[in-house]
N, CA, C and O atoms as a CHARMM CRD file, in Angstrom:
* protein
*
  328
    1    1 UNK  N    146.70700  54.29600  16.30200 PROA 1      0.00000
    2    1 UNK  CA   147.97800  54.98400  16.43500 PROA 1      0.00000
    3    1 UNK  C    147.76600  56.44700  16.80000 PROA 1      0.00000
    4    1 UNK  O    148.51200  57.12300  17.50800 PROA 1      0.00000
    5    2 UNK  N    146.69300  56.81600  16.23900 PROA 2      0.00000
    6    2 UNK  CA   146.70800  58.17800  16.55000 PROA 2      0.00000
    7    2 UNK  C    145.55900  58.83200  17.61100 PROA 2      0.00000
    8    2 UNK  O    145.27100  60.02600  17.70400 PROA 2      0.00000
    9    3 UNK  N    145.05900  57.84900  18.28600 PROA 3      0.00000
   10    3 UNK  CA   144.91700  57.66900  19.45600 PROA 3      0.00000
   11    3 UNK  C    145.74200  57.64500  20.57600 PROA 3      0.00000
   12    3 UNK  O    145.46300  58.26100  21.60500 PROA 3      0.00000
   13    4 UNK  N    146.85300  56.89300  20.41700 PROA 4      0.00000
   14    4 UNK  CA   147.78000  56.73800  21.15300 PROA 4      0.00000
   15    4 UNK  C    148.50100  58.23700  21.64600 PROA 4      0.00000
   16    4 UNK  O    148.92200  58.66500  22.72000 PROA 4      0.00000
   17    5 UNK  N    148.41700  58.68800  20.48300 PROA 5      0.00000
   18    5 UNK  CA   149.66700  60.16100  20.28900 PROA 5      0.00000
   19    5 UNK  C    148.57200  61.25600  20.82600 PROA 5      0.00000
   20    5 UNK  O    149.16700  62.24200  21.26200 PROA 5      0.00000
   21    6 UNK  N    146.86200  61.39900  20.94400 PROA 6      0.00000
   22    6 UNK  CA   146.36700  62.44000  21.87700 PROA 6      0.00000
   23    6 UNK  C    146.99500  62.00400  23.10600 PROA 6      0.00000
   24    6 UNK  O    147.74900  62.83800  23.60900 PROA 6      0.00000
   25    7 UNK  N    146.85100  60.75100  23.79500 PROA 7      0.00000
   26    7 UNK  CA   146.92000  59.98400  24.88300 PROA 7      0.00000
   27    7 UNK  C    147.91900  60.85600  25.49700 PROA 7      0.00000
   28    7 UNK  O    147.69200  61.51800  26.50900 PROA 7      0.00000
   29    8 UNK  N    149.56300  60.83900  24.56500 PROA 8      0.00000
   30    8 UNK  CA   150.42600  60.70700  25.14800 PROA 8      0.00000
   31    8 UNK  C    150.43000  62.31900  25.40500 PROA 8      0.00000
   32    8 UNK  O    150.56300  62.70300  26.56700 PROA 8      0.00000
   33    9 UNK  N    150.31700  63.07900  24.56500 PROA 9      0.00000
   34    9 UNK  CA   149.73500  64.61000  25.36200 PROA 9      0.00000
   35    9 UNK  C    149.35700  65.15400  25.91200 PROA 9      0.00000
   36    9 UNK  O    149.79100  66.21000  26.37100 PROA 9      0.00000
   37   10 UNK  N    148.07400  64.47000  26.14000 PROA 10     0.00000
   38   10 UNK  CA   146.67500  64.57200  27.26800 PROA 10     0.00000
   39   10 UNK  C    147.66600  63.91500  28.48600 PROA 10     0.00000
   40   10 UNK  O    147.34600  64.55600  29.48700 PROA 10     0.00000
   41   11 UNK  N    148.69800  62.95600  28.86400 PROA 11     0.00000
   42   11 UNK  CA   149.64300  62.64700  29.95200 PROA 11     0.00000
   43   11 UNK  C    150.72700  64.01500  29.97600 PROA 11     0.00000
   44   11 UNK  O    150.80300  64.74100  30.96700 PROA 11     0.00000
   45   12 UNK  N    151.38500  64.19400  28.97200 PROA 12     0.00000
   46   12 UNK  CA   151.94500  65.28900  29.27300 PROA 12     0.00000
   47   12 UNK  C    151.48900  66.56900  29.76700 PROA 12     0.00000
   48   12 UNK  O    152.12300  67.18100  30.62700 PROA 12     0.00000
   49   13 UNK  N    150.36700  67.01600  29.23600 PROA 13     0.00000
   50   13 UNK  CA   149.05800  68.37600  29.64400 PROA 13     0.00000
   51   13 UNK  C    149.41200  68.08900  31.33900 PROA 13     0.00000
   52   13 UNK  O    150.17300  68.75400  32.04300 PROA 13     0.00000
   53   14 UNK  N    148.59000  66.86800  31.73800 PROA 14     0.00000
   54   14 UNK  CA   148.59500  66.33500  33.09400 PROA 14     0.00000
   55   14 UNK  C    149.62200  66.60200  33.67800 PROA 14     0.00000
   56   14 UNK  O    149.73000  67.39800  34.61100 PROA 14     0.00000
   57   15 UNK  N    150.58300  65.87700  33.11700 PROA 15     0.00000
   58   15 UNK  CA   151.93500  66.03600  34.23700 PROA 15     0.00000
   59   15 UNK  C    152.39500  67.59800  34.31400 PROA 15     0.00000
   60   15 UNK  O    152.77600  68.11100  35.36600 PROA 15     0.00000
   61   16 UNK  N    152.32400  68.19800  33.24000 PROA 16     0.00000
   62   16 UNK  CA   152.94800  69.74700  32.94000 PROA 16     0.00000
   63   16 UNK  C    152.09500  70.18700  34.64100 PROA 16     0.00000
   64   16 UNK  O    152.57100  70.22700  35.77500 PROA 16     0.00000
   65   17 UNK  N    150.97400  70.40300  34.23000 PROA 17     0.00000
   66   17 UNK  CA   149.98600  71.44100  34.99400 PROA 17     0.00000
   67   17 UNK  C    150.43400  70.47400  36.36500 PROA 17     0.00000
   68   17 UNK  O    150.58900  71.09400  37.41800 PROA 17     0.00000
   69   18 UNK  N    150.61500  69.18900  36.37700 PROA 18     0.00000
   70   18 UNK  CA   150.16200  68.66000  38.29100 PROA 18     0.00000
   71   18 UNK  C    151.86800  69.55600  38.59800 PROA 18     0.00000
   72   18 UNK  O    151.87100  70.26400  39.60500 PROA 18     0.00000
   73   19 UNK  N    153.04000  69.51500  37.87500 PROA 19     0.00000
   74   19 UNK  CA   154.22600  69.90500  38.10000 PROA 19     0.00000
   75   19 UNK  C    154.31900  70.85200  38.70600 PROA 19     0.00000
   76   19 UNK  O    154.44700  70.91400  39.92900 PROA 19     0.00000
   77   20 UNK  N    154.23800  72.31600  37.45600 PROA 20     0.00000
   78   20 UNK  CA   154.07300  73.70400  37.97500 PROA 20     0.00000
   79   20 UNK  C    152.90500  74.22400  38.99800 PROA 20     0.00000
   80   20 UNK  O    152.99100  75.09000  39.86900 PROA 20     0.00000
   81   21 UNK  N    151.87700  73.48200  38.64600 PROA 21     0.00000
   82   21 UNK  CA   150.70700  73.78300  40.50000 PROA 21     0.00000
   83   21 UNK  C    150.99200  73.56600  40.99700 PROA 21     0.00000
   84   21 UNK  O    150.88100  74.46100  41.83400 PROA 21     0.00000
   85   22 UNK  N    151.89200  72.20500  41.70400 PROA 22     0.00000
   86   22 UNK  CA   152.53300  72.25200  43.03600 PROA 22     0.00000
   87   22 UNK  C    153.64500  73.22200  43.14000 PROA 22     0.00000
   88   22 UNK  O    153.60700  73.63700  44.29800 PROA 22     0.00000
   89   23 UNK  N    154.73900  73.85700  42.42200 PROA 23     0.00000
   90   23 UNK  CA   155.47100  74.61400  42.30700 PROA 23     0.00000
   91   23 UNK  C    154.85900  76.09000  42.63800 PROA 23     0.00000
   92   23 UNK  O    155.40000  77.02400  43.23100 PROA 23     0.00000
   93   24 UNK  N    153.90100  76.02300  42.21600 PROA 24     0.00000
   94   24 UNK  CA   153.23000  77.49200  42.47600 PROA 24     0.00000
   95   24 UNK  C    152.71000  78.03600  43.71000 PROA 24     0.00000
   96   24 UNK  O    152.63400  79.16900  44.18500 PROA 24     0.00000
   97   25 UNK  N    152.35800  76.81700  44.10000 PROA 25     0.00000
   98   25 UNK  CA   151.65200  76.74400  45.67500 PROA 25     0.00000
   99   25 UNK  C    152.57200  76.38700  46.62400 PROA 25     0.00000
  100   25 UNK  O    152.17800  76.50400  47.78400 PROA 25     0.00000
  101   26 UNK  N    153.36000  76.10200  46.50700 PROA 26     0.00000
  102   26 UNK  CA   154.91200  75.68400  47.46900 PROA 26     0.00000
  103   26 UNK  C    155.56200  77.18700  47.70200 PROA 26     0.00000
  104   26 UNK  O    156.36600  77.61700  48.52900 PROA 26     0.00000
  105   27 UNK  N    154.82800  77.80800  46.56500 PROA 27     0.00000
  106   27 UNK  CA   156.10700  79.27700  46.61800 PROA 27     0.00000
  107   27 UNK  C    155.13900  79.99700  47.83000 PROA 27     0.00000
  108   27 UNK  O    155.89700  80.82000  48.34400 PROA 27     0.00000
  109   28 UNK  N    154.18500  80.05300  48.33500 PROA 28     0.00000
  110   28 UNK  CA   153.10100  80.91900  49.25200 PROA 28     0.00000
  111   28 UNK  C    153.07900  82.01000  49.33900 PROA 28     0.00000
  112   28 UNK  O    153.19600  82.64100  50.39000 PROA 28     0.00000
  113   29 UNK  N    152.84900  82.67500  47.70600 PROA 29     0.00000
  114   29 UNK  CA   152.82700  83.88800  47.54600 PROA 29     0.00000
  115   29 UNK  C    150.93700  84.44100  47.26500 PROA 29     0.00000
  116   29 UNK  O    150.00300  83.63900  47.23100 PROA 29     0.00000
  117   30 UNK  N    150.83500  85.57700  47.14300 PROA 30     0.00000
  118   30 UNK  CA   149.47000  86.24700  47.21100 PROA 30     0.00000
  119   30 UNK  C    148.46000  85.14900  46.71200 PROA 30     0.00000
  120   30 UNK  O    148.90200  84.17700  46.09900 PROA 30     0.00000
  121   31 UNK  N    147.22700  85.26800  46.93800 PROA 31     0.00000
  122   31 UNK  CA   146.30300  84.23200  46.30300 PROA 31     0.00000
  123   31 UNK  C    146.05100  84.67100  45.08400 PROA 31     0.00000
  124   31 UNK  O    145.78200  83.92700  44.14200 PROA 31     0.00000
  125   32 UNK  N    146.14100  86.20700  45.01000 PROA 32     0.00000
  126   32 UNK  CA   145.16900  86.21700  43.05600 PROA 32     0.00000
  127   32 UNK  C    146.99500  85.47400  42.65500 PROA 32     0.00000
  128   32 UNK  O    147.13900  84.52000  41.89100 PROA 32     0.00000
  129   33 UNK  N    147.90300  86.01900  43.20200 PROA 33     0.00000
  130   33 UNK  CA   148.89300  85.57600  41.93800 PROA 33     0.00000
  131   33 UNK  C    149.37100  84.21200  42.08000 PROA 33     0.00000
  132   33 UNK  O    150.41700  83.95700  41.48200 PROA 33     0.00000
  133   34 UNK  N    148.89500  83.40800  42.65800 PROA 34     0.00000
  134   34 UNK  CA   148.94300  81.99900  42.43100 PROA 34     0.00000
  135   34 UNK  C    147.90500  81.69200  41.57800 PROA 34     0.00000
  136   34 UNK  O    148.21400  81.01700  40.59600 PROA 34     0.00000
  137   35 UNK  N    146.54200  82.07500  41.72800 PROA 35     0.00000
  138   35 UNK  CA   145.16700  81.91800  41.05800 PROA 35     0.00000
  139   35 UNK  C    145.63000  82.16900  39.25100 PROA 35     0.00000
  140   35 UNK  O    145.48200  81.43400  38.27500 PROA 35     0.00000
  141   36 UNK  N    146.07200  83.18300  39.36500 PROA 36     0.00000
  142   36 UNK  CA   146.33700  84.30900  38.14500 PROA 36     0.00000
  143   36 UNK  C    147.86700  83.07400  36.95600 PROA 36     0.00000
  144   36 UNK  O    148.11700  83.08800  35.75100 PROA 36     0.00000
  145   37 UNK  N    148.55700  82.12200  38.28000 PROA 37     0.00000
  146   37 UNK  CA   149.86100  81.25100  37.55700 PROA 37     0.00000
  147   37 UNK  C    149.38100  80.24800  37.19800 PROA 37     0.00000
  148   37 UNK  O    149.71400  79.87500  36.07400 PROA 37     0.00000
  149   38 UNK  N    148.31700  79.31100  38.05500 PROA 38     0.00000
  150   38 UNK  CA   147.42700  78.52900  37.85000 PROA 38     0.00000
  151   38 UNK  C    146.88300  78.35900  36.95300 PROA 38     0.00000
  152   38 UNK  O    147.23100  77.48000  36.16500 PROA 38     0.00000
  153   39 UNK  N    145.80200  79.15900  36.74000 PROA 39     0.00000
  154   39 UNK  CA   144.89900  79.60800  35.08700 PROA 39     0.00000
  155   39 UNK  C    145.58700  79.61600  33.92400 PROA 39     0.00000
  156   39 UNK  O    145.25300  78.95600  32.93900 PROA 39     0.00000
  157   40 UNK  N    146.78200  80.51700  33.99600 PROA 40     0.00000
  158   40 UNK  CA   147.59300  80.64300  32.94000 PROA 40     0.00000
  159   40 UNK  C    148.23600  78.69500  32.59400 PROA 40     0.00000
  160   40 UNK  O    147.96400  78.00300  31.61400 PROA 40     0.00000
  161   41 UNK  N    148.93300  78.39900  33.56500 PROA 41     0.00000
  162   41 UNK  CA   149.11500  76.69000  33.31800 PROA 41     0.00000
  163   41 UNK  C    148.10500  75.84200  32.87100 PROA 41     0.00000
  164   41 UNK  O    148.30100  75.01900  31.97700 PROA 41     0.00000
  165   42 UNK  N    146.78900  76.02400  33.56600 PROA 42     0.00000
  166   42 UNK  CA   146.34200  75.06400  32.81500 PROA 42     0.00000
  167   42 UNK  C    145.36700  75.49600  31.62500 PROA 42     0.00000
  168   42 UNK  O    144.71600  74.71600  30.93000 PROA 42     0.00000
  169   43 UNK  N    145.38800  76.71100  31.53400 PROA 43     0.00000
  170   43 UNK  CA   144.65900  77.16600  29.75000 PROA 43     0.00000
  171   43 UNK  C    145.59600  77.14500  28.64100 PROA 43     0.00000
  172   43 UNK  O    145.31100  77.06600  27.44600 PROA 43     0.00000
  173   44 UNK  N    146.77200  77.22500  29.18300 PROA 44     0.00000
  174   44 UNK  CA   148.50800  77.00100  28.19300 PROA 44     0.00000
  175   44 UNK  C    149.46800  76.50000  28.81600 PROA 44     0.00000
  176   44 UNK  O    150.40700  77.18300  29.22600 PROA 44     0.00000
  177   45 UNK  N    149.34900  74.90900  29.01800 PROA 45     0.00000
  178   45 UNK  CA   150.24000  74.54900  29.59500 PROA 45     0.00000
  179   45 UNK  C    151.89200  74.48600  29.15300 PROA 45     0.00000
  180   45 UNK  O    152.80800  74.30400  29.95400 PROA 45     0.00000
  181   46 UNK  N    152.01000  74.63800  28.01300 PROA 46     0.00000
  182   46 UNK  CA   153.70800  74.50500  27.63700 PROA 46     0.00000
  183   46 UNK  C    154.21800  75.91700  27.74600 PROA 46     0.00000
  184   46 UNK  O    155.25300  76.27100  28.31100 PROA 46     0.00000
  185   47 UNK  N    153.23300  76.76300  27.04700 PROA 47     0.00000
  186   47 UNK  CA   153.62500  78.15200  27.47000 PROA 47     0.00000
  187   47 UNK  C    153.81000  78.76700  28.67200 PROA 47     0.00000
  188   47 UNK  O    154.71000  79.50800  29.07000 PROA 47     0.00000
  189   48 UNK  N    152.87900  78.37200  29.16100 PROA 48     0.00000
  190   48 UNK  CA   152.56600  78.99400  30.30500 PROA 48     0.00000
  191   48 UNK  C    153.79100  78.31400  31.20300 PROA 48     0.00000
  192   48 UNK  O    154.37400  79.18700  31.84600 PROA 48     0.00000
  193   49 UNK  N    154.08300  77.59000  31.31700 PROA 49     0.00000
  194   49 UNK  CA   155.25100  76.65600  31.83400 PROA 49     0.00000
  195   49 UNK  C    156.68900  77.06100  31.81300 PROA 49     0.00000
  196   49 UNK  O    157.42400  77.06600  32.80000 PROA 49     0.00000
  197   50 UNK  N    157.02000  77.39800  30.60300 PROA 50     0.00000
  198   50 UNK  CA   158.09200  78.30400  29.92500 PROA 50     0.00000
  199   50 UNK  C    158.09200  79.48400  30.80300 PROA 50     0.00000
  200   50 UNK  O    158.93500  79.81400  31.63600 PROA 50     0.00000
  201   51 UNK  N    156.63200  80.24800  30.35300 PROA 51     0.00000
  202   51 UNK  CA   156.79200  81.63800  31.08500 PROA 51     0.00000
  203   51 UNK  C    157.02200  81.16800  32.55200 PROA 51     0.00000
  204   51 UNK  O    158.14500  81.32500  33.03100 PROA 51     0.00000
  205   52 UNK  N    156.16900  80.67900  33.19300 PROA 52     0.00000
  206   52 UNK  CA   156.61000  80.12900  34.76300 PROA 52     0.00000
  207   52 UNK  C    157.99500  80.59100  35.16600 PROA 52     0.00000
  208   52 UNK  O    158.38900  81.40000  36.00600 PROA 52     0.00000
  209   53 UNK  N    158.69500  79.69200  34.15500 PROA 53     0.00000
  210   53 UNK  CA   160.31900  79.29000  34.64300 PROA 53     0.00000
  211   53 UNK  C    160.77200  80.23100  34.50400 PROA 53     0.00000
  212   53 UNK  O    161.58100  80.45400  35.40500 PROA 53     0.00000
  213   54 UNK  N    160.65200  81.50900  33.33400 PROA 54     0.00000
  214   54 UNK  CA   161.37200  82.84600  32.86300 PROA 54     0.00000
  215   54 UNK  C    160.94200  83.62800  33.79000 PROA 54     0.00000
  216   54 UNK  O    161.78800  84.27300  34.40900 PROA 54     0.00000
  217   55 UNK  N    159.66800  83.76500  34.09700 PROA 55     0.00000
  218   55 UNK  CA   159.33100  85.28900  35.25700 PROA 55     0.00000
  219   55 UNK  C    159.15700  84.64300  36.75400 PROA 55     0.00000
  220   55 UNK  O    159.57100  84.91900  37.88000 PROA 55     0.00000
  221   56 UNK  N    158.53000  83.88600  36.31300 PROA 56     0.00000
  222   56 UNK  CA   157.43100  83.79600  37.95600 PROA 56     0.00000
  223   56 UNK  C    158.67200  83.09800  39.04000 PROA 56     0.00000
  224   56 UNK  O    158.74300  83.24900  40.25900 PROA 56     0.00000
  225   57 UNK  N    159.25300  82.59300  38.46900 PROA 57     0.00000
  226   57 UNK  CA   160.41100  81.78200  39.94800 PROA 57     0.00000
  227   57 UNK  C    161.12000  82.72000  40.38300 PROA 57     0.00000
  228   57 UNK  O    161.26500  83.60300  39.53800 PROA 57     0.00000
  229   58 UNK  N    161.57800  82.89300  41.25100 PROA 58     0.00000
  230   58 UNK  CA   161.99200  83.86800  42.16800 PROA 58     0.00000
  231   58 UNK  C    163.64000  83.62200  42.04000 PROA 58     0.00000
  232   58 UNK  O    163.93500  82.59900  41.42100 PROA 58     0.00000
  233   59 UNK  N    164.66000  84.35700  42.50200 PROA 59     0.00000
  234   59 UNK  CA   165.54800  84.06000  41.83700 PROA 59     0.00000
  235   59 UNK  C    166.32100  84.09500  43.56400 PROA 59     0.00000
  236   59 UNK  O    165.71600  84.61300  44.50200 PROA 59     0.00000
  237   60 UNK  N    167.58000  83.51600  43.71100 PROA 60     0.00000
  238   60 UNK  CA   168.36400  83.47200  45.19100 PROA 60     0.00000
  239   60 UNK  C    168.43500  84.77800  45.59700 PROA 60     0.00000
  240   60 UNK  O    167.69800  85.15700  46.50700 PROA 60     0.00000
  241   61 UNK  N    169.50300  85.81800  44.86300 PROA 61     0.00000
  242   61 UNK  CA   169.83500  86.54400  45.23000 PROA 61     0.00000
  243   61 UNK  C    171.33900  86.68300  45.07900 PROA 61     0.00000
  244   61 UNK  O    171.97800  85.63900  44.94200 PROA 61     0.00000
  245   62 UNK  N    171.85000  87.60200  45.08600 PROA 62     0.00000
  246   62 UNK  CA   173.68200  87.36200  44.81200 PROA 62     0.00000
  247   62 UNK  C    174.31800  87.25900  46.46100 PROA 62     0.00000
  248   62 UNK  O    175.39700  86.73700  46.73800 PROA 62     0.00000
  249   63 UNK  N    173.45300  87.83300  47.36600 PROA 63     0.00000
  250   63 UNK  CA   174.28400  87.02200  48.61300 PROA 63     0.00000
  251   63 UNK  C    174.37500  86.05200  49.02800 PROA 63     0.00000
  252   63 UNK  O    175.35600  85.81300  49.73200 PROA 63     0.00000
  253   64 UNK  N    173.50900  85.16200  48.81200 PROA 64     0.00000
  254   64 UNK  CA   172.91800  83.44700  48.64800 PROA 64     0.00000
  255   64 UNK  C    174.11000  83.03000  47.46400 PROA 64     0.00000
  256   64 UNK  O    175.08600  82.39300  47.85800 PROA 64     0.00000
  257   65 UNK  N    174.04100  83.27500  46.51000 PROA 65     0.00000
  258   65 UNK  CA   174.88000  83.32500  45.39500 PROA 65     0.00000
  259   65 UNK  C    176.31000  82.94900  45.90700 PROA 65     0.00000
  260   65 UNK  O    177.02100  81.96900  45.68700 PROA 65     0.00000
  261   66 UNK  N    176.46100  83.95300  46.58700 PROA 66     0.00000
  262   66 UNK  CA   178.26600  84.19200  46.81900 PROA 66     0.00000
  263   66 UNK  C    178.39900  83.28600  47.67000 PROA 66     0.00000
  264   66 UNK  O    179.25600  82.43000  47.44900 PROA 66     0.00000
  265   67 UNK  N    177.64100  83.21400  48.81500 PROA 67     0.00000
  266   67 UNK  CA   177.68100  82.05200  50.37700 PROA 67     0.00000
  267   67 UNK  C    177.68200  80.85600  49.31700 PROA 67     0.00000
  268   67 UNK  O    178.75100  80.25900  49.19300 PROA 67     0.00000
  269   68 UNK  N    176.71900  80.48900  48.62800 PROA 68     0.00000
  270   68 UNK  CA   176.95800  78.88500  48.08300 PROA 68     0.00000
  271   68 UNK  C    177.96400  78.80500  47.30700 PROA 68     0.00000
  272   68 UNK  O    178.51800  77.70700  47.36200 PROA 68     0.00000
  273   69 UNK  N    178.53400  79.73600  46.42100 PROA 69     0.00000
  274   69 UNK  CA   179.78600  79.46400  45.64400 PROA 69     0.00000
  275   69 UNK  C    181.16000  79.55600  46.66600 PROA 69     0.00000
  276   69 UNK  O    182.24500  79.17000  46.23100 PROA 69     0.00000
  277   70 UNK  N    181.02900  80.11100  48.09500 PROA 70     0.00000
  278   70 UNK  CA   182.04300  79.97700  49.07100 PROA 70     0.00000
  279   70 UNK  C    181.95500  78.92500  49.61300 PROA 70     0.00000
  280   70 UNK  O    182.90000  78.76400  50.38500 PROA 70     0.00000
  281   71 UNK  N    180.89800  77.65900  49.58200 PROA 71     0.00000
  282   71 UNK  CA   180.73000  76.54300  50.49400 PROA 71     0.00000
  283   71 UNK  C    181.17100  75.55900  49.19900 PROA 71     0.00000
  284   71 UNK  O    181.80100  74.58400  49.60800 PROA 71     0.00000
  285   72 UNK  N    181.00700  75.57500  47.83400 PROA 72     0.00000
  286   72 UNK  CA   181.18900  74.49400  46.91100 PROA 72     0.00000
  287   72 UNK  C    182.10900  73.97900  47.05900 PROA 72     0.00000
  288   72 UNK  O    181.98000  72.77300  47.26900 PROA 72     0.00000
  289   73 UNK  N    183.52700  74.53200  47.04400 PROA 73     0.00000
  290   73 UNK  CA   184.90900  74.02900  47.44900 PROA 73     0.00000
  291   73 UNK  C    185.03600  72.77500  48.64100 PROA 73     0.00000
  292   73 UNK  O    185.53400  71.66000  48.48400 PROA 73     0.00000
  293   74 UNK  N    184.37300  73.38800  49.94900 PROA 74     0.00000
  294   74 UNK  CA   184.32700  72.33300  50.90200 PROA 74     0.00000
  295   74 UNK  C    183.56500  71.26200  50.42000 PROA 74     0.00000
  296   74 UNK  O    183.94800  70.09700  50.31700 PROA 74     0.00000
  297   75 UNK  N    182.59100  71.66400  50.16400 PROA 75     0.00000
  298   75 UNK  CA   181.30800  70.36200  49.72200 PROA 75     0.00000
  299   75 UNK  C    182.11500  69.54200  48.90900 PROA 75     0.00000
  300   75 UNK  O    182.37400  68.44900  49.41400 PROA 75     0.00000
  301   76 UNK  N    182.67600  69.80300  47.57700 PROA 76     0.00000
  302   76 UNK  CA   182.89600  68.69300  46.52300 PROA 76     0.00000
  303   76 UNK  C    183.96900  68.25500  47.41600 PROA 76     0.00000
  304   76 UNK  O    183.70800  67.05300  47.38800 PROA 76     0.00000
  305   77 UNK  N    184.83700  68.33500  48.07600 PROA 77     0.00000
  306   77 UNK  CA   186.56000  67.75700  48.67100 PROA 77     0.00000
  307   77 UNK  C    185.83400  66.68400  49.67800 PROA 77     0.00000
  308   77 UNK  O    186.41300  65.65800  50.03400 PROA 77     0.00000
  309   78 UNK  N    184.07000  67.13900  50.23800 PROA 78     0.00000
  310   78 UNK  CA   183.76100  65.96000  51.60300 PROA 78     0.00000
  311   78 UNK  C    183.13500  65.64700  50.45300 PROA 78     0.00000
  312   78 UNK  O    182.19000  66.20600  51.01000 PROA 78     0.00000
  313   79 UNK  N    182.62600  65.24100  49.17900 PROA 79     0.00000
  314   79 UNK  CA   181.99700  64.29600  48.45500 PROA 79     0.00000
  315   79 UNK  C    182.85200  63.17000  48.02500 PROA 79     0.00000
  316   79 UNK  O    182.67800  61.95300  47.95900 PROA 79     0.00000
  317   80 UNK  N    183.87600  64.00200  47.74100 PROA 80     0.00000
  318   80 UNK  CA   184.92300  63.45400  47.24800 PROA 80     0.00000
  319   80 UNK  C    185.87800  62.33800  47.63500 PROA 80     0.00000
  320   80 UNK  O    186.55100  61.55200  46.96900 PROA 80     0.00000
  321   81 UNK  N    185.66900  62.58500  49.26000 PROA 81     0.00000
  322   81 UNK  CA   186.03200  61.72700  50.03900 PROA 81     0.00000
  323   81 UNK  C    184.90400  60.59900  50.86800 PROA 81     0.00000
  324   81 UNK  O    185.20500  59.62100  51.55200 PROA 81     0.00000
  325   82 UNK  N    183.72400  61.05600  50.57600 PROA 82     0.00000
  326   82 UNK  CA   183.20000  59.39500  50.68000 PROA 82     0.00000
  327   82 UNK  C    182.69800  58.90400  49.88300 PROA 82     0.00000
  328   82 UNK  O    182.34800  57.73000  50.00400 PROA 82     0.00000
């Protein structure tokens, strides 16, 4: 049983780190600071994961912001209708 329960961690560890490394490397920002998001994920993966999501993601922007909250209206009325 308690075999089972490293198992299922040692899968989560895995999935955490394969998640946020592709996330990190999709973003194609500097090499130390992918190197530098990397390390941090997989020496602390839950933390480091957390922090990921709080600093390191980049955020739209409020003009992106405003354009998609001006397109939602149309979008849901053509969802709506097929």
């Amino acid at each position: 049983m308690l075999n089972l329960e490293f198992m299922g961690f040692g899968l989560l560890h895995i999935a955490i780190v394969a998640v946020v490394s592709l996330r990190v490397i999709m973003q194609r920002r500097a090499p130390g600071v992918s190197l530098a998001w990397l390390l941090l994920v997989i020496l602390l993966p839950y933390a480091g994961a957390i922090f990921y999501v709080l600093v390191g993601e980049r955020t739209l922007g409020r003009r992106r912001v405003r354009r998609t909250a001006a397109l939602l209206p149309s979008l849901q009325g053509w969802l709506e209708r097929s």
